[in-house]
C-alpha positions in Angstrom: 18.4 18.7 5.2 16.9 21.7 3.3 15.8 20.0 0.4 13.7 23.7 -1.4 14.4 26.7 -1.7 10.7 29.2 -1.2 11.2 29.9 -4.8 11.1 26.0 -5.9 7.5 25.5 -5.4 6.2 22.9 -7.8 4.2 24.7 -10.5 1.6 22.1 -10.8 0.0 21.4 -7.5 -3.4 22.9 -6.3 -2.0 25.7 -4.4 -0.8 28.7 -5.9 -0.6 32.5 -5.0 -3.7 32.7 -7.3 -5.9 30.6 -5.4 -8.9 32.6 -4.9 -9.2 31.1 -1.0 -6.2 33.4 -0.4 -5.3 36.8 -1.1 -1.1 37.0 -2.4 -0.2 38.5 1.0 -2.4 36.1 3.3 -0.6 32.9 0.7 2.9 34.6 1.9 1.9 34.4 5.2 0.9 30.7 5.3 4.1 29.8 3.3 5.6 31.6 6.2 4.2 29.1 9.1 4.6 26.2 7.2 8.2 27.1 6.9 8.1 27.4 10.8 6.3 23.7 11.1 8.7 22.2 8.9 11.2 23.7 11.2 9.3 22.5 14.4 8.0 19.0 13.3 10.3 17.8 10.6 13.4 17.1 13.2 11.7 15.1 15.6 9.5 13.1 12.7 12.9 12.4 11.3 14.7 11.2 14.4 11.5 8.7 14.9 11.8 7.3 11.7 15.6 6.8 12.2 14.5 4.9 14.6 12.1 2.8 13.2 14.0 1.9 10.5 17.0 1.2 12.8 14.5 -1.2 14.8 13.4 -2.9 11.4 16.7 -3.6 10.0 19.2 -4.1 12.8 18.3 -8.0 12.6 20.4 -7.9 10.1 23.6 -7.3 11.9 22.0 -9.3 14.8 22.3 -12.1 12.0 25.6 -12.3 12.3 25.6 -14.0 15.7 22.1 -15.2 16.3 21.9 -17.0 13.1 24.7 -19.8 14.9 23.3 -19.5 17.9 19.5 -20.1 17.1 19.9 -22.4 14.8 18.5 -20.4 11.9 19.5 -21.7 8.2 19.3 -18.6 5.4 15.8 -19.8 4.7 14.2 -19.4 7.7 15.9 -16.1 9.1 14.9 -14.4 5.6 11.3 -16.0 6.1 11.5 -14.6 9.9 13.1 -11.4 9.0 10.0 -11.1 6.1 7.4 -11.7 8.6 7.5 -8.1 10.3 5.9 -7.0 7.1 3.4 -9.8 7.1 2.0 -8.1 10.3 2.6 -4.7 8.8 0.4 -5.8 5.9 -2.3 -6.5 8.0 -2.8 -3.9 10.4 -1.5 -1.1 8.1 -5.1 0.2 7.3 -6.9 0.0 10.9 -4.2 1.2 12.3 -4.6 4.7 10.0 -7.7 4.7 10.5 -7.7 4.7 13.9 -5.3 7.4 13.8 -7.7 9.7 12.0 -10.3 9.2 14.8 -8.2 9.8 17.9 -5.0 12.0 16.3 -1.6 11.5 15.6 -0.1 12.6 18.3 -2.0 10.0 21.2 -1.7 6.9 18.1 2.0 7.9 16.8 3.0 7.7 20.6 1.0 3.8 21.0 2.7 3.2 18.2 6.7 4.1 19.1 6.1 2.8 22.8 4.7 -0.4 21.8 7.6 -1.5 19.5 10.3 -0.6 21.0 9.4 -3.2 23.9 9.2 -6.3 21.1 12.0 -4.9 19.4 13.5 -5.7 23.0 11.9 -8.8 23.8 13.6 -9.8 20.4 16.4 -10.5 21.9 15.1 -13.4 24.1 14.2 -15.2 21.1 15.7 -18.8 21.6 15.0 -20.6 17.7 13.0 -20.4 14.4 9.7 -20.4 15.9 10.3 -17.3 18.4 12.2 -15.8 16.5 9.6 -15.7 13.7 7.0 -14.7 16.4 9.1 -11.4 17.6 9.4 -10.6 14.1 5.4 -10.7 13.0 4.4 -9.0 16.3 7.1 -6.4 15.7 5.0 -5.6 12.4 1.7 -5.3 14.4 3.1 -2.9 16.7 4.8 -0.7 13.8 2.1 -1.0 11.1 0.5 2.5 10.3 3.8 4.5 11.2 5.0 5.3 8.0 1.5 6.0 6.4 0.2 7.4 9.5 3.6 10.0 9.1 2.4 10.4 5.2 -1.2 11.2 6.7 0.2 13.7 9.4 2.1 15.5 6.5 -1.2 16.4 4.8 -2.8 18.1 7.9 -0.1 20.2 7.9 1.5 20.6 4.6 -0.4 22.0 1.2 1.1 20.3 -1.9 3.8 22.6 -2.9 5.5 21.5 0.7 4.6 17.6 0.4 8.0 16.5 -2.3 10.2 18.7 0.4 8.7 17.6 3.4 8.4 13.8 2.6 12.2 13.3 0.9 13.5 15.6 3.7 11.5 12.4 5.8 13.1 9.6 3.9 16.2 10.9 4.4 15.7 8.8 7.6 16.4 5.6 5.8 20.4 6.4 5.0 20.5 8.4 8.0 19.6 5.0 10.0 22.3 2.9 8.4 25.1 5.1 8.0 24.6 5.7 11.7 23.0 2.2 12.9 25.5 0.2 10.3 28.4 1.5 12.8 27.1 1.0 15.6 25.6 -1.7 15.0 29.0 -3.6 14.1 30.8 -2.0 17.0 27.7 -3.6 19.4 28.7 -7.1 17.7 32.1 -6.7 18.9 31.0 -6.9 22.3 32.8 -9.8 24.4 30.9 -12.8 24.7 28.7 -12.9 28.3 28.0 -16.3 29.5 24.2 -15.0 29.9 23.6 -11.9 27.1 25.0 -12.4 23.7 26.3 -9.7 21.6 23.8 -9.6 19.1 21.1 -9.5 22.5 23.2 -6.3 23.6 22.5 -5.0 20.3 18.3 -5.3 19.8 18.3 -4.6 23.7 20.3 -1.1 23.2 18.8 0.0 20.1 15.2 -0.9 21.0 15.1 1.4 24.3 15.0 5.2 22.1 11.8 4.0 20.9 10.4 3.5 24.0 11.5 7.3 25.1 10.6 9.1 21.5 7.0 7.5 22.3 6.6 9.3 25.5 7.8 12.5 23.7 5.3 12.1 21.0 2.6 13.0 23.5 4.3 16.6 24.3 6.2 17.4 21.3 3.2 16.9 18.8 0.4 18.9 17.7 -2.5 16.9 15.6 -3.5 20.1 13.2 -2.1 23.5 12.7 -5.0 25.1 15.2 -4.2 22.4 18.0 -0.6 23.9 17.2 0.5 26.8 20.5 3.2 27.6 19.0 2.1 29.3 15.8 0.3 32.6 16.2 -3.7 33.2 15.7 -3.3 34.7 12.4 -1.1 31.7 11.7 -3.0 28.8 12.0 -6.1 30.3 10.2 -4.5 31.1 6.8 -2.3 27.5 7.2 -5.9 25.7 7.5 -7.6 27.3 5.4 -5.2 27.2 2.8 -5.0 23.0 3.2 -8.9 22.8 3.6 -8.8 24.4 0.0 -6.5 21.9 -1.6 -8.4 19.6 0.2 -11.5 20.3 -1.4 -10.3 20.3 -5.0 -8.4 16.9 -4.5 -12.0 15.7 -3.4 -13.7 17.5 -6.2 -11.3 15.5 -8.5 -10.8 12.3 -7.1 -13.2 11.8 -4.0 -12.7 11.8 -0.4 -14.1 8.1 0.8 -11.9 5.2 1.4 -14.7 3.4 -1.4 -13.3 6.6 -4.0 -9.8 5.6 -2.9 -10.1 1.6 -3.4 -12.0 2.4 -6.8 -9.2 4.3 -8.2 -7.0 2.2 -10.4 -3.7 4.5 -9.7 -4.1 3.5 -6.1 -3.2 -0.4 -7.0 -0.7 1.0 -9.6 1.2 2.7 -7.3 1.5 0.0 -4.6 2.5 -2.4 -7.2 5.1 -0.3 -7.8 5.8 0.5 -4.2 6.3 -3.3 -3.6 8.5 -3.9 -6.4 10.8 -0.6 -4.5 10.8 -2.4 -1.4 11.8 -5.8 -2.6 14.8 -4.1 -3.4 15.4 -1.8 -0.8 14.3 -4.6 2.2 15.9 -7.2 0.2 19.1 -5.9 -0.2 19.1 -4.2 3.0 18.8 -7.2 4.9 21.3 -9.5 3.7 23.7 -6.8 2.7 25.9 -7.1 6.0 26.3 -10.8 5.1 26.8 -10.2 1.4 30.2 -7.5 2.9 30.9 -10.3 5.5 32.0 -13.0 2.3 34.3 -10.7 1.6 36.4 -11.4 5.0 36.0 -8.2 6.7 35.7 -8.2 10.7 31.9 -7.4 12.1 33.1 -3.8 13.0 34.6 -3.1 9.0 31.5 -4.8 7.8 29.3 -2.4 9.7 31.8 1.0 8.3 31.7 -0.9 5.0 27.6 -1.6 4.7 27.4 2.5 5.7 28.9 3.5 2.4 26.1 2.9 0.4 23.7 4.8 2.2 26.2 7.6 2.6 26.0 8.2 -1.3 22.2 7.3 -1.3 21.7 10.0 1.4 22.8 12.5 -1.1 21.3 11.5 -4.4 17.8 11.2 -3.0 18.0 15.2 -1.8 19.7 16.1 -4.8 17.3 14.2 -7.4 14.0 14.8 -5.1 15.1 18.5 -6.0 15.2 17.7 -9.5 12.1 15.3 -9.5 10.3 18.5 -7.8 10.8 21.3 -10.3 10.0 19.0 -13.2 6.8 19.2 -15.3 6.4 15.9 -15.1 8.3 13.8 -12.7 7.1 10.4 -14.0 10.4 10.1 -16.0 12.2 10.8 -12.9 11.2 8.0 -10.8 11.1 5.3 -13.4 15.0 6.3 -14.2 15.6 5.7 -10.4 14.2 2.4 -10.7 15.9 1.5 -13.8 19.3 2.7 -12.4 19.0 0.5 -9.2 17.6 -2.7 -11.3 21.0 -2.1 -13.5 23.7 -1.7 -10.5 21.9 -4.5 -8.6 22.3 -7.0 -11.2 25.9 -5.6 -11.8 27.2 -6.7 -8.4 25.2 -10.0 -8.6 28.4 -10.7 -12.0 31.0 -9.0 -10.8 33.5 -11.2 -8.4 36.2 -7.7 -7.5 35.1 -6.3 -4.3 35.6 -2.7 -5.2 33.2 -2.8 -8.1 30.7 -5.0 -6.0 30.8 -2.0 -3.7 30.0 0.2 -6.2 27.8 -1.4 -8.2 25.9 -1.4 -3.8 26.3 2.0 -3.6 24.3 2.8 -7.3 22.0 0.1 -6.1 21.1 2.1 -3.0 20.9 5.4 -4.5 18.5 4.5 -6.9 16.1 2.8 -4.9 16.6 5.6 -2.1 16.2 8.1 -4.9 13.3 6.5 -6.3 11.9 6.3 -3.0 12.3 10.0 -2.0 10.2 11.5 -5.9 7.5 8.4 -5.5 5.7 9.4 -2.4 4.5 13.1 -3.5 2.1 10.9 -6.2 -0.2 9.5 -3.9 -0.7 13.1 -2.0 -1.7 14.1 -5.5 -5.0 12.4 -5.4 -5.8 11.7 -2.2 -7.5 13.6 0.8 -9.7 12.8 3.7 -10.7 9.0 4.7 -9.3 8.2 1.2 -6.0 9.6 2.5 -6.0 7.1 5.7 -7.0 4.4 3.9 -5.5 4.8 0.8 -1.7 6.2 1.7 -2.3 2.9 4.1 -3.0 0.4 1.4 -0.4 1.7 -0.6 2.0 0.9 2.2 0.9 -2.0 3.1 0.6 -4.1 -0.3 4.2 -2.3 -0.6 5.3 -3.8 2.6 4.9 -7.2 1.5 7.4 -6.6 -0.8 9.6 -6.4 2.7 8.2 -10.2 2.9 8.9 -11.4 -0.7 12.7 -9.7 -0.6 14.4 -11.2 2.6 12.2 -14.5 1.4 13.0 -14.7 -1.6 16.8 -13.9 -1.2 17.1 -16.4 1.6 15.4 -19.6 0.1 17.4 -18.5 -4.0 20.7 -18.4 -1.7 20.1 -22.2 0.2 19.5 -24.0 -3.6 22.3 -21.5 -5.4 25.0 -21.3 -2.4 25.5 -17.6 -3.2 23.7 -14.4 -3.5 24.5 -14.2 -7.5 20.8 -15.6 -8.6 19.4 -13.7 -5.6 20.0 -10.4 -6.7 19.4 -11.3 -10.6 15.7 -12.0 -9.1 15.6 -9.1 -6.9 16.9 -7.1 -10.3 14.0 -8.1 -12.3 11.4 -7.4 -9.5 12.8 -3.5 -9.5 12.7 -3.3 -13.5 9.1 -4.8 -13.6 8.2 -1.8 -11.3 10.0 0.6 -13.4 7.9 -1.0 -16.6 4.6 -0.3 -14.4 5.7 3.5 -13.5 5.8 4.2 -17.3 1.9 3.7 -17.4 1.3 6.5 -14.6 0.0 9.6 -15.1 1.6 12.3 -12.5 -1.8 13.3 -10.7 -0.1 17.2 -10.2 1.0 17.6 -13.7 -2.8 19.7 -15.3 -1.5 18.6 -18.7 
């Protein structure tokens, strides 16, 4: 998962060996015990977010058999599917702001505990209506997770860590599929019970980790490096002073209130863009088990096959978050990601032979994956203090609804076409209007 080597810091963030808070020897040691907090917090973060990705998206395997038995056309399961990020949307900000006042550790724990009993009680659903219900509160529960991860990585993590910490983070999203696609397909290939279906078997199975990572959030975590036991005295003062100085020069810049945040015109930039990334990457995610199903595989090939993609993406976000990281400017880097996926996607929309269709998926995925992985050092770049916890959440959030508009729009472009040809031609043009926007972003770390 090593994403950095300690020579590949990134020459154009605040904090350098120069940095007159820190003498060259006292800067060594601080790189020092972040290296041993990225070893210490990084594997657990990532097995959470595995999880929660797992929990988000395993519907769409669940689709497979609870579309027939709830009586759910395409519309309506996209529109339910969508609606997580509807609740998402709306408690995305509170939610990170709560977690500034009472720490990570105690609201990261709610958080984990809370949905993986609704993405349990999924499984009772019994039509449209219920179904769409689980779905929003499942958003509620989950909302400020992934921002509230993003704000955690600041109060541990100076600049020249934040590219290698948070792609080394994303890496959760293949990670989930190419181990939840399996497995997920296997669960459907459970024998019919007269009372528990296979696709309740699977939300029941894959909803309990949450539930038991939540518990461990409250002994594994530490809120701030000098909460932190396990790193030494010496340790934890250099570590905090060193992020209490980038801290301060972000806020110099750019402000440190959530009202310098929302005046900022790069904040709505970005979650433009964010949204148009997650159109793609929910949109596609979602219905890609039942775009592999038309092509008359069995549940269990279909859960191998959907895997594939995120295999490859797995690897070309590492490798091209390693290249984003050592450029000057890695503006150029994310907009090509963008462009690449909008390019594949509408590829596999024209082509008919499955092995290109699979291909053209598997570029799909690795651009939006590698897109994702260079994107989220921006907002680090000009963001610290309340204007971190509010505006890391806002960018989220408006992105989330994207996770609305993709499933959604996929779903009720598939019920008037009959096939998912127009669907992904819309979902295409949504990914290369957000590749137009990232071309009028400056790279807050790049000094000129």
């Amino acid at each position: 998962m090593t994403l950095l080597t300690s020579t590949d810091r990134v020459p154009v963030t605040a904090a350098s060996s120069d940095d007159p808070a820190l003498s060259e020897q006292e800067y060594q040691l601080s790189e020092a015990a972040a290296a041993k907090a990225f070893r210490r917090i990084l594997p657990f973060i990532f097995i959470c977010y595995v999880v929660s990705y797992l929990d988000r998206t395993n519907v769409s395997f669940a689709a497979l058999g609870m579309n027939s038995d709830l009586g759910l056309t395409a519309g309506q399961f996209g529109f339910g599917a969508g609606l997580f990020f509807i609740g998402y949307f709306l408690f995305e900000i509170p939610s990170n702001l709560i977690m500034q006042k009472v720490g990570a550790r105690i609201w990261i724990a709610r958080i984990m505990i809370s949905w993986g009993v609704i993405s349990m009680a999924t499984a009772f659903a019994t039509g449209p209506v219920s179904f769409s219900l689980a779905r929003f509160l499942l958003g509620v529960a989950e909302a400020g997770f992934t921002p509230g991860i993003y704000l955690f990585f600041t109060y541990w993590f100076p600049g020249s860590w934040r590219a290698k910490i948070t792609a080394a983070f994303l890496v959760g999203i293949p990670v989930a599929n190419i181990i939840g696609a399996p497995l997920s397909g296997a669960l459907m290939q459970i024998t019919q019970h007269e009372h528990i279906r296979n696709w309740q078997w699977l939300l029941l199975i894959e909803g309990a980790p949450a539930v038991v990572l939540g518990l461990l959030c409250l002994v594994l975590l530490s809120d701030r490096p000098e909460k932190a036991r396990w790193l030494t005295a010496t340790e934890q003062s250099l570590l905090s002073r060193r992020l209490a100085a980038e801290q301060q020069h972000i806020a110099a810049a750019h402000g440190s209130s959530l009202r310098d945040a929302l005046r900022n015109p790069l904040l709505y930039r970005l979650a433009l863009i964010n949204f148009c990334g997650i159109v793609g990457s929910i949109g596609v995610g979602l219905w890609m088990p039942q775009i592999i199903r038309q092509l008359g595989v069995s549940h269990t090939a279909t859960g191998f096959l959907t895997a594939i993609p995120y295999v490859c993406g797995a690897i070309s976000m590492l490798l091209w978050a390693k290249r984003a990281n050592r450029a000057r400017n890695r503006i150029h880097w994310i907009s090509g990601a963008l462009l690449i996926a909008a390019l594949a996607l509408a590829c596999s929309a024209l082509v008919a032979d499955p092995l290109m269709k699979m291909l053209a998926l598997c570029v799909t995925v690795s651009g939006i994956l590698s897109f994702q992985a260079a994107f989220w050092a921006l907002p680090s770049g000009f963001l610290t203090g309340s204007a971190a916890a509010g505006g890391l959440a806002m960018i989220v959030s408006v992105g989330n609804l994207g996770g609305f508009v993709g499933p959604s729009l996929i779903g009720f472009i598939r019920e008037t076409s009959g096939g998912f040809t127009w669907p992904l031609l819309a979902v295409s043009a949504v990914l290369l209007l957000g590749t137009l926007v990232v071309a009028t972003v400056r790279d807050p770390w790049r000094k000129s």
